[in-house]
C-alpha distance (Angstrom), angle and dihedral (degrees) to the residues before:
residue distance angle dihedral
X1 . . .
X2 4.16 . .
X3 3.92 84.5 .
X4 3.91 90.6 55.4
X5 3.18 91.4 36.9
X6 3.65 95.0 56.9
X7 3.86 92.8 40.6
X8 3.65 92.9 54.8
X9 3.67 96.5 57.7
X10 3.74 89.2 42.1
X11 3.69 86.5 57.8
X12 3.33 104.3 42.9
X13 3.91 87.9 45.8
X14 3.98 92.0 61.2
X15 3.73 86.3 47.7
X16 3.56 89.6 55.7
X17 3.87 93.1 53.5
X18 3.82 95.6 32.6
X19 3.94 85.4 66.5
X20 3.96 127.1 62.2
X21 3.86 122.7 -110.4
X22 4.17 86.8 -113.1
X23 3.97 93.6 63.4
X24 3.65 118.5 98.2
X25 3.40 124.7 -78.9
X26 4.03 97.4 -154.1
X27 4.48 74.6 53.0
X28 3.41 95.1 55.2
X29 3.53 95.2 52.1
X30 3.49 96.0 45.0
X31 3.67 90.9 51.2
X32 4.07 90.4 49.2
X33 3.71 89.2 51.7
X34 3.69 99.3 56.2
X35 3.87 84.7 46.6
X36 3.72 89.3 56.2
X37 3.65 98.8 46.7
X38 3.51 92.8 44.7
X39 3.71 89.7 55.6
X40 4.06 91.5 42.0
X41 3.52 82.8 59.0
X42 3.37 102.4 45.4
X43 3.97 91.2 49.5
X44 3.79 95.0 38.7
X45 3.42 87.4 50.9
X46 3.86 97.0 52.7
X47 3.89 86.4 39.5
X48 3.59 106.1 35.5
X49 3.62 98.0 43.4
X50 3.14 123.8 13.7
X51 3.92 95.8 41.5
X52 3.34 88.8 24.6
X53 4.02 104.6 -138.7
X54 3.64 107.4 150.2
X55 3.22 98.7 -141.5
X56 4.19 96.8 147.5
X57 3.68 126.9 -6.7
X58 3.70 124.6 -175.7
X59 3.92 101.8 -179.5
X60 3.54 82.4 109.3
X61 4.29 91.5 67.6
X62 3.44 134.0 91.3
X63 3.97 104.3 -101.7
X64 3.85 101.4 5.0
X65 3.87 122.3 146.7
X66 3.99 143.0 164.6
X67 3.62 84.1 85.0
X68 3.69 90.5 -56.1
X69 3.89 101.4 -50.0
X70 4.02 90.6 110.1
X71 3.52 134.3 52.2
X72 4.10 123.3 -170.0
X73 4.23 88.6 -152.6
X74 3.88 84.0 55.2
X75 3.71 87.7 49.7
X76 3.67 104.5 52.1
X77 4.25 102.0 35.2
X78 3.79 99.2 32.9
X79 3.88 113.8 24.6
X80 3.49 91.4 40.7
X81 4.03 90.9 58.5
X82 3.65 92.7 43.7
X83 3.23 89.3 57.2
X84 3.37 102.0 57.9
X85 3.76 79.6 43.1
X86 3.57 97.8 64.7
């Protein structure tokens, strides 16, 4: 989780420099919170799955998918705000 952790805001930092201070903030975030659920799934995935961890599982949540390793409600009121966050 520390290595995601750290890879997310490493991610969403070069997003944050790649774009100019004029582009939208709501964009920004948007564009950081597809980047972090494509990494959760990606990791969860790897995790999750394959190595079979269980270290989160949203199967259990309304509109969750990548065999449970993503969830859109995650997406929209948390990513979004870390985002702007970071």
């Amino acid at each position: 989780m520390f290595i995601l952790g750290g890879l997310i805001a490493f991610v969403v930092g070069i997003i944050n420099n790649a774009f100019s201070f004029d582009t939208d903030f709501l964009l920004q975030g948007f564009i950081g919170s597809i980047s972090i659920t494509l990494l959760e799934a990606v990791f969860g995935y790897q995790w999750n799955v394959i190595e079979q961890l269980d270290i989160w599982d949203y199967s259990n949540m309304l509109f969750s998918g990548v065999a449970g390793q993503v969830c859109l409600e995650f997406s929209i009121f948390a990513w979004i705000p870390l985002s702007f966050m970071c």
